[in-house]
mmCIF file of the N, C-alpha and C atoms, coordinates in Angstrom:
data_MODEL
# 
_entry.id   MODEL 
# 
loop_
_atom_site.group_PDB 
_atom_site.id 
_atom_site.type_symbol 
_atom_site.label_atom_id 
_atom_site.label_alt_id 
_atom_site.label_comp_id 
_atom_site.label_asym_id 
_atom_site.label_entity_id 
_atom_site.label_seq_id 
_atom_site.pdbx_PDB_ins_code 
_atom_site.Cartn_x 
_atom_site.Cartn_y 
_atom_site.Cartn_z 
_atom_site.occupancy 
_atom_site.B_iso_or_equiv 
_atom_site.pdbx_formal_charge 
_atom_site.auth_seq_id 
_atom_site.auth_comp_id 
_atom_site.auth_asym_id 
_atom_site.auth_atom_id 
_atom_site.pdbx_PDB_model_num 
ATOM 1   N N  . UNK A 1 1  ? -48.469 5.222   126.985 1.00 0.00 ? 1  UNK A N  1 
ATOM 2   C CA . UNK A 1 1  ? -47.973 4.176   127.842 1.00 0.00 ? 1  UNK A CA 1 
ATOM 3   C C  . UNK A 1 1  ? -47.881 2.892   127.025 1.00 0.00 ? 1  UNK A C  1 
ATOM 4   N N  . UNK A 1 2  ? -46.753 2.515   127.096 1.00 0.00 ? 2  UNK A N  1 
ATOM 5   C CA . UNK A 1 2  ? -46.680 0.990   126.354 1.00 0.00 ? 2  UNK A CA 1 
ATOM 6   C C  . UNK A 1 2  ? -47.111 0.177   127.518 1.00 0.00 ? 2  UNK A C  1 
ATOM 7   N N  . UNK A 1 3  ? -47.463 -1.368  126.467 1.00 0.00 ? 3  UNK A N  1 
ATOM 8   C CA . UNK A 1 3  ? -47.744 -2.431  127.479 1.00 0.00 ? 3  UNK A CA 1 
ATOM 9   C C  . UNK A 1 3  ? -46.799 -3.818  127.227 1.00 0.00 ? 3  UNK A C  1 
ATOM 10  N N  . UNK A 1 4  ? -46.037 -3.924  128.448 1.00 0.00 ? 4  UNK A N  1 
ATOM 11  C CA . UNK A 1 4  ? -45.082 -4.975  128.011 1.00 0.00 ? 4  UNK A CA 1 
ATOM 12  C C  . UNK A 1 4  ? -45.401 -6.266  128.254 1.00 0.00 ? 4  UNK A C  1 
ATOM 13  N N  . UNK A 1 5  ? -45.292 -7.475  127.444 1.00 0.00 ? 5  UNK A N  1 
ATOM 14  C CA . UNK A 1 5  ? -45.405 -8.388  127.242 1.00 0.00 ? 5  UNK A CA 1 
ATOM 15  C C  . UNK A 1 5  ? -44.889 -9.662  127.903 1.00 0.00 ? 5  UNK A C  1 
ATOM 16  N N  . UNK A 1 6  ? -44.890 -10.518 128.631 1.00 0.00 ? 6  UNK A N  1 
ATOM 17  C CA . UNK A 1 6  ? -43.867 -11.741 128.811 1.00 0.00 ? 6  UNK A CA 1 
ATOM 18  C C  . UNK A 1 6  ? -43.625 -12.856 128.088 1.00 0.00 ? 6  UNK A C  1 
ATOM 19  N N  . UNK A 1 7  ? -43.199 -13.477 128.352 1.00 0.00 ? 7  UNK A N  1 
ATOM 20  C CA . UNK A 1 7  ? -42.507 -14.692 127.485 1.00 0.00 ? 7  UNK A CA 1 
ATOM 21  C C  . UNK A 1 7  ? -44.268 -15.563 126.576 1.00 0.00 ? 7  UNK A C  1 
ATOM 22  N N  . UNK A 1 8  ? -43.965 -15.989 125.480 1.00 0.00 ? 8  UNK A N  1 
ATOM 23  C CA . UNK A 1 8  ? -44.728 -16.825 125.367 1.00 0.00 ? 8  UNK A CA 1 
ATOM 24  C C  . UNK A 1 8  ? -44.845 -18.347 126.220 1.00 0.00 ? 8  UNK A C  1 
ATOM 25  N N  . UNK A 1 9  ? -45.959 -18.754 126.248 1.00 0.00 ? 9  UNK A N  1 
ATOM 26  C CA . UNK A 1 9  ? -46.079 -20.255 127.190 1.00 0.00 ? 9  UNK A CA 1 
ATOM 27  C C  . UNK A 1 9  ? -46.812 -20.843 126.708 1.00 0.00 ? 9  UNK A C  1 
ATOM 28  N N  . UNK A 1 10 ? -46.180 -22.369 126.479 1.00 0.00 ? 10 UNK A N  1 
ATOM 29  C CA . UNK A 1 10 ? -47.102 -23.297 125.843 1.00 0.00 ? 10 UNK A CA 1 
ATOM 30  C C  . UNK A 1 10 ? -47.311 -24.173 127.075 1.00 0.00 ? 10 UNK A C  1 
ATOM 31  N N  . UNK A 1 11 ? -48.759 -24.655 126.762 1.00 0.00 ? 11 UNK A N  1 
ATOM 32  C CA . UNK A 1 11 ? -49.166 -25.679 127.604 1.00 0.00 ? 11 UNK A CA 1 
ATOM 33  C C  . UNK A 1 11 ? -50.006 -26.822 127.006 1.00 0.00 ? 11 UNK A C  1 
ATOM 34  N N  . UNK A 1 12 ? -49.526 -28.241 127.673 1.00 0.00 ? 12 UNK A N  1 
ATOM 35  C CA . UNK A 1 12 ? -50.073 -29.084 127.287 1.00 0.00 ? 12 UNK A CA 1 
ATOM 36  C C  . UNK A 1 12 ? -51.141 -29.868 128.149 1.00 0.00 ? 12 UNK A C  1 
ATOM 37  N N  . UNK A 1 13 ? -52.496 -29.698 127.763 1.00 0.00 ? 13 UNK A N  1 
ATOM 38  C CA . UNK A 1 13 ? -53.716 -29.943 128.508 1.00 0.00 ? 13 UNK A CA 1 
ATOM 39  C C  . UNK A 1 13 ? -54.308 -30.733 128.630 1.00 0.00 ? 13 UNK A C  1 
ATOM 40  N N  . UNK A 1 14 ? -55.262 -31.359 129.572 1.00 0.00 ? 14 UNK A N  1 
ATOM 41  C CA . UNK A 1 14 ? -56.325 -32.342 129.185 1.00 0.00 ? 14 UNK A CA 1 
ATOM 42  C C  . UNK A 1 14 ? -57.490 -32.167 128.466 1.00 0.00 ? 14 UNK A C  1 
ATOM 43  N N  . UNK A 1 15 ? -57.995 -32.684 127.509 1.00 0.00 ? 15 UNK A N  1 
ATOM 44  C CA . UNK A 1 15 ? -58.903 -31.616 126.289 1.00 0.00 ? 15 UNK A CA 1 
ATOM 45  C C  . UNK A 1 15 ? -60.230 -31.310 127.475 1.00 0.00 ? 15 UNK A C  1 
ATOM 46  N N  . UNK A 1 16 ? -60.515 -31.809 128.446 1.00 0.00 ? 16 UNK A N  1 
ATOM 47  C CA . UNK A 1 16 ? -61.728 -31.524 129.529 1.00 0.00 ? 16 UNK A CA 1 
ATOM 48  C C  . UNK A 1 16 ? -61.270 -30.256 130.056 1.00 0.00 ? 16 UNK A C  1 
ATOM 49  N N  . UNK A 1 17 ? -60.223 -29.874 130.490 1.00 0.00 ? 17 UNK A N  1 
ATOM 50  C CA . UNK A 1 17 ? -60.053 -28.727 131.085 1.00 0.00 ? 17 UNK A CA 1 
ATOM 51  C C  . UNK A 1 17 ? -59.902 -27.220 129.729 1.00 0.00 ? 17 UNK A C  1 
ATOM 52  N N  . UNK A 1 18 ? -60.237 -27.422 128.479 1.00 0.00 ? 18 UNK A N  1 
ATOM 53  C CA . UNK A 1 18 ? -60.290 -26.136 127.873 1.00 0.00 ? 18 UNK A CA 1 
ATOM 54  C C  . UNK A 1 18 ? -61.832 -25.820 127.914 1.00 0.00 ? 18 UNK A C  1 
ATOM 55  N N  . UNK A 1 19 ? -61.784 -24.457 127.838 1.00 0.00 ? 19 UNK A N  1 
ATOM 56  C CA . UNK A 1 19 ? -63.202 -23.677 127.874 1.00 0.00 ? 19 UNK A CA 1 
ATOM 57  C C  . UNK A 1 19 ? -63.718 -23.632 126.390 1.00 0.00 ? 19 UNK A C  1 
ATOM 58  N N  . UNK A 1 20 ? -62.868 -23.918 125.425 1.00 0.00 ? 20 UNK A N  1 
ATOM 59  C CA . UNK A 1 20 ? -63.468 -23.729 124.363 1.00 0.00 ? 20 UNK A CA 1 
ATOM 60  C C  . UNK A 1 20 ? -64.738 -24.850 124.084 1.00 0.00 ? 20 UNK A C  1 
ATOM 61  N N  . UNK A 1 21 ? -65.528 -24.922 123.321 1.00 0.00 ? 21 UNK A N  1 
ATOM 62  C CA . UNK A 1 21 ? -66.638 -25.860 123.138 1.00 0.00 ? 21 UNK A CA 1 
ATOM 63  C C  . UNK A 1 21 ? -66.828 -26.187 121.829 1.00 0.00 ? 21 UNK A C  1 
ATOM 64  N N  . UNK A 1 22 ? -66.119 -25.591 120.692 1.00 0.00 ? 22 UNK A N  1 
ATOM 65  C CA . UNK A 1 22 ? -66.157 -25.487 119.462 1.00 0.00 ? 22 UNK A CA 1 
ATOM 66  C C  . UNK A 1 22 ? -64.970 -26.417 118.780 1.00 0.00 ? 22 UNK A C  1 
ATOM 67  N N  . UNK A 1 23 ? -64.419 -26.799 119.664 1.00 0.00 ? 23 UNK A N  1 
ATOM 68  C CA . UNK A 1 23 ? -63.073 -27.122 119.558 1.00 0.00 ? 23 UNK A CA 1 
ATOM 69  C C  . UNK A 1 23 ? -62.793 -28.456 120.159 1.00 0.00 ? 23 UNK A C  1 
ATOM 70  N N  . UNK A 1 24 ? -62.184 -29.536 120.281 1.00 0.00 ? 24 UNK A N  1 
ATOM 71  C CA . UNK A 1 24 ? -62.141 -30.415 121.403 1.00 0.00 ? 24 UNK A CA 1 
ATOM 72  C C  . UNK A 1 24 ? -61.398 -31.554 120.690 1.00 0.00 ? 24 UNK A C  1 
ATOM 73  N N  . UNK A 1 25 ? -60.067 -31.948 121.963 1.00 0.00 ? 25 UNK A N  1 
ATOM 74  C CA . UNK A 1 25 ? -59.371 -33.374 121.548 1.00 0.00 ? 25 UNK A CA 1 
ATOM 75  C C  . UNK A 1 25 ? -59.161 -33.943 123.223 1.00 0.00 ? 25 UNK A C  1 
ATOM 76  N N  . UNK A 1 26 ? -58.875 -35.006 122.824 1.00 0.00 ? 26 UNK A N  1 
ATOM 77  C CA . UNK A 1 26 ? -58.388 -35.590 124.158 1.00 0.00 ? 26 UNK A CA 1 
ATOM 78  C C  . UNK A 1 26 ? -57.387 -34.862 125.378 1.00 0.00 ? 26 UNK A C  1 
ATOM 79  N N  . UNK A 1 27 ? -56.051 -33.971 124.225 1.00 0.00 ? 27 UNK A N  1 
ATOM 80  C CA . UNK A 1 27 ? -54.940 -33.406 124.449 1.00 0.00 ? 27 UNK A CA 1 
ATOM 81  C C  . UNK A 1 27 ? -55.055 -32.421 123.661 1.00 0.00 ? 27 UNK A C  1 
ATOM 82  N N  . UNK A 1 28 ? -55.053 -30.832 124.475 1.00 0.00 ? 28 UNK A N  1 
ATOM 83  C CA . UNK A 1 28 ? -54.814 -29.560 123.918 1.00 0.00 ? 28 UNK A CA 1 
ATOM 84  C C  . UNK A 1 28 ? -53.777 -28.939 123.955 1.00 0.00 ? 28 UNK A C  1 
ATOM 85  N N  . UNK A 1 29 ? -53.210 -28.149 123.473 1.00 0.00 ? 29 UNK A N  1 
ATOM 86  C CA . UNK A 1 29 ? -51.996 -27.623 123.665 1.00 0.00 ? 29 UNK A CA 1 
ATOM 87  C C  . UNK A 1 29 ? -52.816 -25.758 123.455 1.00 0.00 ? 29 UNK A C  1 
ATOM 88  N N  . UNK A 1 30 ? -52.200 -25.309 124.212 1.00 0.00 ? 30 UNK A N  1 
ATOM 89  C CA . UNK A 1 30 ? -52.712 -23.483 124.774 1.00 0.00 ? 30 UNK A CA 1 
ATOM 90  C C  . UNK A 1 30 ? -51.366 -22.769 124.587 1.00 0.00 ? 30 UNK A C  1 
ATOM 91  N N  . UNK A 1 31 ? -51.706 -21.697 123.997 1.00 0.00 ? 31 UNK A N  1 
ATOM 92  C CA . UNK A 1 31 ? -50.093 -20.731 123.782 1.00 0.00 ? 31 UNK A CA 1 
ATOM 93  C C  . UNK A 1 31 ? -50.864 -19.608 124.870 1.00 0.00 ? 31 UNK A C  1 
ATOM 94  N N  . UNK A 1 32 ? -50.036 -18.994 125.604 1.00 0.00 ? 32 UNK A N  1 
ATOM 95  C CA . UNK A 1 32 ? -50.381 -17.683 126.075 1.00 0.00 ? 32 UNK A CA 1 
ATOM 96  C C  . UNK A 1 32 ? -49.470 -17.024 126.435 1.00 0.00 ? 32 UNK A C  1 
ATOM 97  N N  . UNK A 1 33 ? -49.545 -15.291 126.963 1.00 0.00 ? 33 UNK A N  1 
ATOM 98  C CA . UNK A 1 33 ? -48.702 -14.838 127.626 1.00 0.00 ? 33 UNK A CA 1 
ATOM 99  C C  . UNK A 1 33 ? -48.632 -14.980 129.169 1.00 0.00 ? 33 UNK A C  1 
ATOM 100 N N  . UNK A 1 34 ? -47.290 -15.547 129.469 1.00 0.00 ? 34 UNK A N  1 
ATOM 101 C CA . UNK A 1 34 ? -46.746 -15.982 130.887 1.00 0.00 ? 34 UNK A CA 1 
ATOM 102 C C  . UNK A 1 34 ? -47.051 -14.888 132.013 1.00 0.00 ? 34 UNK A C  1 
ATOM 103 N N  . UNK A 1 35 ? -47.107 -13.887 131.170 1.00 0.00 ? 35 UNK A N  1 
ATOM 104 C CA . UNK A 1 35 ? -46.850 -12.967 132.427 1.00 0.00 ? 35 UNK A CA 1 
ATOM 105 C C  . UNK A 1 35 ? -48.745 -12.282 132.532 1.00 0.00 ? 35 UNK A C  1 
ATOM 106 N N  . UNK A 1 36 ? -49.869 -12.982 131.737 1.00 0.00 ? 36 UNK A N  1 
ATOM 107 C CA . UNK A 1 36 ? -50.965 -12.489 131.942 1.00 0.00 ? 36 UNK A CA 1 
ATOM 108 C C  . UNK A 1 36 ? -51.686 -14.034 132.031 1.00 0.00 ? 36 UNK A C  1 
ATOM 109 N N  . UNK A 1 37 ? -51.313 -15.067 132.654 1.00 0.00 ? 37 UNK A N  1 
ATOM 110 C CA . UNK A 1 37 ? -52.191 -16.258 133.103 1.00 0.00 ? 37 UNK A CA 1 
ATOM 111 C C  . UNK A 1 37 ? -53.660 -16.323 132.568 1.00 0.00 ? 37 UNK A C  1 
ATOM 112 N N  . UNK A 1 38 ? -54.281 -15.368 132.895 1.00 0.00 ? 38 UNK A N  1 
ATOM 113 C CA . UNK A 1 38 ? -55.625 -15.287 133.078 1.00 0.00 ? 38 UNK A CA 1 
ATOM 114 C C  . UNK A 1 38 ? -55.862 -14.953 132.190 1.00 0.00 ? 38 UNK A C  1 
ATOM 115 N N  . UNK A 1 39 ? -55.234 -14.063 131.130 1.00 0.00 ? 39 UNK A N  1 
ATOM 116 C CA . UNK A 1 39 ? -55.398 -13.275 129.749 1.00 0.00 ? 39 UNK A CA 1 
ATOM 117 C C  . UNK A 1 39 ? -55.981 -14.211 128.695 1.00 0.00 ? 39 UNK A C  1 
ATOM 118 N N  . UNK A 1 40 ? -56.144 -13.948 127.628 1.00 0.00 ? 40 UNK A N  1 
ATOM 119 C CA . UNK A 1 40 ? -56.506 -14.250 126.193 1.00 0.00 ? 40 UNK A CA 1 
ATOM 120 C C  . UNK A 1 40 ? -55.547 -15.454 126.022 1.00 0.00 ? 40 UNK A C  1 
ATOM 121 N N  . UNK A 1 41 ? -55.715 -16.388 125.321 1.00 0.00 ? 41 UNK A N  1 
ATOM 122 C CA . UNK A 1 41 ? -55.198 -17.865 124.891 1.00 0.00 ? 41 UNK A CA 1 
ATOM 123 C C  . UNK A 1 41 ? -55.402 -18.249 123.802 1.00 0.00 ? 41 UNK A C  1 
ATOM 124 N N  . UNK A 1 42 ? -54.795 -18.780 123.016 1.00 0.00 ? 42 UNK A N  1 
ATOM 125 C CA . UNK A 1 42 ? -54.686 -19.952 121.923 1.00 0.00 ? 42 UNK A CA 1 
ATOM 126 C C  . UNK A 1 42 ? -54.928 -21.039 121.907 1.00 0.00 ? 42 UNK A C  1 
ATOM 127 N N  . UNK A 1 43 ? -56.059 -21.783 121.473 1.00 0.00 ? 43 UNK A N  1 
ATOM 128 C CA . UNK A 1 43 ? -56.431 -23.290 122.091 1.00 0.00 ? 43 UNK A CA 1 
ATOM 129 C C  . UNK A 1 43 ? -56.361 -23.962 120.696 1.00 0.00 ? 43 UNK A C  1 
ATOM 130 N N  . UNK A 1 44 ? -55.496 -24.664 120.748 1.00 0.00 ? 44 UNK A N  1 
ATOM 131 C CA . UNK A 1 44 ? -54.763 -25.923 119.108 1.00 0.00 ? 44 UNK A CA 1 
ATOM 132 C C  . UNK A 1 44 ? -55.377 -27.396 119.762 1.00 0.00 ? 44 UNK A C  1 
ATOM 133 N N  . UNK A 1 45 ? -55.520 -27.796 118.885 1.00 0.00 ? 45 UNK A N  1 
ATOM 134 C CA . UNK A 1 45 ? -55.816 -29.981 118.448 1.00 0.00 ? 45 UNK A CA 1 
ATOM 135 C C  . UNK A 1 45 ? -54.548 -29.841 118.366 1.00 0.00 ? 45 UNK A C  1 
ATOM 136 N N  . UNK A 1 46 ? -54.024 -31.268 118.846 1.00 0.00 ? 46 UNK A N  1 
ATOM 137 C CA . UNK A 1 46 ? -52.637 -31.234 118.270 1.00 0.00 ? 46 UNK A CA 1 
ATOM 138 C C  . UNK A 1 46 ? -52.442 -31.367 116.586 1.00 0.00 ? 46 UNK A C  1 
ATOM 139 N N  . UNK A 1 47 ? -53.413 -31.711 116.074 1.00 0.00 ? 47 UNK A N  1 
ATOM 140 C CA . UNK A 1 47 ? -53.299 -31.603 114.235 1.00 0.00 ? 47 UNK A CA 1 
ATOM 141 C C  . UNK A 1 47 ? -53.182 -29.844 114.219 1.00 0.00 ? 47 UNK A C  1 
ATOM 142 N N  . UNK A 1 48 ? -53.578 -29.577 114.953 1.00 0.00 ? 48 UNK A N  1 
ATOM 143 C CA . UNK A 1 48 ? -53.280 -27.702 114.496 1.00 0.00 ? 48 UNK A CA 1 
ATOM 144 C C  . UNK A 1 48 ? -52.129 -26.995 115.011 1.00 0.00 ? 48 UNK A C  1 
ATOM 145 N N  . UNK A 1 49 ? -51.714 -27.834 115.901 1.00 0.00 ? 49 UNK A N  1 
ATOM 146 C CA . UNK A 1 49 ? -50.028 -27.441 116.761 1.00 0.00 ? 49 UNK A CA 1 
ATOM 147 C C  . UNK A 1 49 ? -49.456 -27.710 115.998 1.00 0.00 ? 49 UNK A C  1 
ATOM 148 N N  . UNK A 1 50 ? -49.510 -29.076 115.579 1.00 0.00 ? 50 UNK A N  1 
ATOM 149 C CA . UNK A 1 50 ? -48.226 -29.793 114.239 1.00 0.00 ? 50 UNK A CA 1 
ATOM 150 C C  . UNK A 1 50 ? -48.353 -28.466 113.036 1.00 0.00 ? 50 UNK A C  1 
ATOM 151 N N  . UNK A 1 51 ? -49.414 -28.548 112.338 1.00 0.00 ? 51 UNK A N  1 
ATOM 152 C CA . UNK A 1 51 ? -49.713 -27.908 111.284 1.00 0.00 ? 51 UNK A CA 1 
ATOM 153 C C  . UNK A 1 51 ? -48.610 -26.658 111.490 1.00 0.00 ? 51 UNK A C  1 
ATOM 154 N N  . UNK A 1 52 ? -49.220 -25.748 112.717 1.00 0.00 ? 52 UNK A N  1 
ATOM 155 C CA . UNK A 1 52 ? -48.770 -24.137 113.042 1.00 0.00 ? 52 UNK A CA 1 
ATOM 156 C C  . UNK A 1 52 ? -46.577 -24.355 113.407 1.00 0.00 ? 52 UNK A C  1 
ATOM 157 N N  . UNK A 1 53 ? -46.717 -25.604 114.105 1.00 0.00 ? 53 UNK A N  1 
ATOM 158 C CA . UNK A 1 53 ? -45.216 -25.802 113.848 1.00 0.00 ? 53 UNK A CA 1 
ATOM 159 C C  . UNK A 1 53 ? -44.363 -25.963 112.436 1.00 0.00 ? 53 UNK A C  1 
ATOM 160 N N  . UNK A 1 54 ? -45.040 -27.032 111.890 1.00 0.00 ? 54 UNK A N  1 
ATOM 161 C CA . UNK A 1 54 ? -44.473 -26.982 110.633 1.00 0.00 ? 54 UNK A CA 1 
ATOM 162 C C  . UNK A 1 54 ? -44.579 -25.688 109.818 1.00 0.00 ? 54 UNK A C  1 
ATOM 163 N N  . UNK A 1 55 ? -45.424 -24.697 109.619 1.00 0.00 ? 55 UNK A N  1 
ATOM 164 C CA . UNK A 1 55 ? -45.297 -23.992 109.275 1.00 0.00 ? 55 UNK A CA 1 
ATOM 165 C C  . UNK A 1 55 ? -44.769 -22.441 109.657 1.00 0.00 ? 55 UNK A C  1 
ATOM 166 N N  . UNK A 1 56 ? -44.220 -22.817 110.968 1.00 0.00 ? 56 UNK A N  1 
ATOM 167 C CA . UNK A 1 56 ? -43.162 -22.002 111.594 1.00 0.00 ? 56 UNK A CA 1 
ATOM 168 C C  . UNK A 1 56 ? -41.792 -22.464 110.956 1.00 0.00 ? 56 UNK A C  1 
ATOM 169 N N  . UNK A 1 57 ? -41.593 -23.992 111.065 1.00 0.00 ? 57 UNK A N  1 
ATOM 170 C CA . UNK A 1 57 ? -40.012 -24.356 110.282 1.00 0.00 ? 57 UNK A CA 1 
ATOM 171 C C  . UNK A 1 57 ? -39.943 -24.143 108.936 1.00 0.00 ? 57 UNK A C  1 
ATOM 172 N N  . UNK A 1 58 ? -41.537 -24.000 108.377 1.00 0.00 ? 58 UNK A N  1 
ATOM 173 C CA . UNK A 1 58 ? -41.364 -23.650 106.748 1.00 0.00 ? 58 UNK A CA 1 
ATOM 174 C C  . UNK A 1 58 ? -41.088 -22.113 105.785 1.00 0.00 ? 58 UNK A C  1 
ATOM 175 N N  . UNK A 1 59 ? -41.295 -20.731 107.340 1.00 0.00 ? 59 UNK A N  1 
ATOM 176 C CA . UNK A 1 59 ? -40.853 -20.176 107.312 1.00 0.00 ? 59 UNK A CA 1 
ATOM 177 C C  . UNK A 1 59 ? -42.082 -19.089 106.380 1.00 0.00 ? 59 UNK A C  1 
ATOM 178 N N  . UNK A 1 60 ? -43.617 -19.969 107.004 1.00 0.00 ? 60 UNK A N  1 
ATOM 179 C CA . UNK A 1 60 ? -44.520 -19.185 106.442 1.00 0.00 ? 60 UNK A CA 1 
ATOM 180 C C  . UNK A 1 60 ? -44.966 -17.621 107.412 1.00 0.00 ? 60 UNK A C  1 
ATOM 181 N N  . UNK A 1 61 ? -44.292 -17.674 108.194 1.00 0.00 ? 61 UNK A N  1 
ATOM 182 C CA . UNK A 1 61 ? -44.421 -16.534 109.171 1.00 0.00 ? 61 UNK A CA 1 
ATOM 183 C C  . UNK A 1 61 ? -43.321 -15.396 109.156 1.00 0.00 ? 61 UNK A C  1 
ATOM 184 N N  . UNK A 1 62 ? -42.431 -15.688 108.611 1.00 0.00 ? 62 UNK A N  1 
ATOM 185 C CA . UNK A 1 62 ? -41.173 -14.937 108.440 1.00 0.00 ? 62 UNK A CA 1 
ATOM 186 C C  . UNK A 1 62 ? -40.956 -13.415 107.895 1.00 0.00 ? 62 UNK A C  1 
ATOM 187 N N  . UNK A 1 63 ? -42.642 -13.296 106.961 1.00 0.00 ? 63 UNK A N  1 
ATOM 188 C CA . UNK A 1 63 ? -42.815 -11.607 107.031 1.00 0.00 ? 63 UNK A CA 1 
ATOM 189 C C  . UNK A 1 63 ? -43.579 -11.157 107.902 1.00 0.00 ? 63 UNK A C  1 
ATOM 190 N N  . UNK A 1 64 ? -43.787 -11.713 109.471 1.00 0.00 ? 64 UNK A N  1 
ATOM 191 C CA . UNK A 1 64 ? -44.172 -10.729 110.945 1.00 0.00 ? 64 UNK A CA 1 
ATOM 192 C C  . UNK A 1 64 ? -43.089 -10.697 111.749 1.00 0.00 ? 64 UNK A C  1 
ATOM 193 N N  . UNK A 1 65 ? -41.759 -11.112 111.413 1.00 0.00 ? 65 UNK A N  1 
ATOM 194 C CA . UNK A 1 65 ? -40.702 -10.407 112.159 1.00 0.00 ? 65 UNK A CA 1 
ATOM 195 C C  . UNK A 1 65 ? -39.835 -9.260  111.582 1.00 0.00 ? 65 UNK A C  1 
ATOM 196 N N  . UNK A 1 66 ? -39.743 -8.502  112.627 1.00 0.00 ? 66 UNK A N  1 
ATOM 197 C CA . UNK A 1 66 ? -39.334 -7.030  112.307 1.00 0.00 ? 66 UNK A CA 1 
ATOM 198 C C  . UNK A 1 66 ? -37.500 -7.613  112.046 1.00 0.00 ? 66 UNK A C  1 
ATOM 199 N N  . UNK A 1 67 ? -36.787 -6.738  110.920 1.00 0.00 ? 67 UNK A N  1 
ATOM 200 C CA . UNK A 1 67 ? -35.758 -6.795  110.588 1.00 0.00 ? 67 UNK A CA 1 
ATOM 201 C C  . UNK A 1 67 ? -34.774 -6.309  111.973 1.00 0.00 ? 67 UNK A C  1 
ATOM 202 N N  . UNK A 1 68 ? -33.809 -6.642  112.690 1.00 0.00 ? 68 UNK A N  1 
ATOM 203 C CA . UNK A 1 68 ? -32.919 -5.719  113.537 1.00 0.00 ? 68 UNK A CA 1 
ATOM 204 C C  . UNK A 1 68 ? -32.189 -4.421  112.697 1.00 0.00 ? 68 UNK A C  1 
ATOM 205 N N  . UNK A 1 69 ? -32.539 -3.629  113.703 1.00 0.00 ? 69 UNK A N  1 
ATOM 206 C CA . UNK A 1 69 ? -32.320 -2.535  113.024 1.00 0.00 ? 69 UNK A CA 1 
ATOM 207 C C  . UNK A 1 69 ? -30.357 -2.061  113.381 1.00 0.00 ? 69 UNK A C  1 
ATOM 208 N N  . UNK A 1 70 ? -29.831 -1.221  111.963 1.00 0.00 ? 70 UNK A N  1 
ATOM 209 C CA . UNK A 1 70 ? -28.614 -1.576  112.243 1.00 0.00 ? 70 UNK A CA 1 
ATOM 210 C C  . UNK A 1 70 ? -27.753 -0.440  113.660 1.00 0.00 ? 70 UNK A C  1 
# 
């Protein structure tokens, strides 16, 4: 049985409302899957959102996408 996925979702938080404790800014930003709310999350500083963005436009992630196949 596969398990299908929904959209990614970013959210931008008040740093009081994340559960993490290890972690903490005024303003969090949370990636998760849309279609599992309640599921597993990503909790970024915005110095670690910027960082993980820029290094999405720098194209340091570019060998975890699968080629289209022809």
């Amino acid at each position: 049985m596969s398990e299908q996925s929904g959209s990614v979702e970013i959210l931008f938080v008040d740093g009081k409302d994340v559960p993490i404790k290890h972690k903490h800014a005024d303003r969090m930003v949370v990636m998760r899957d849309s279609s599992k709310p309640d599921g597993d999350a990503l909790y970024y500083t915005p110095n670690e959102w910027e960082a993980f963005i820029l290094g999405v436009k720098d194209g340091e992630f570019d060998d975890m996408v699968e080629e289209p196949r022809a």
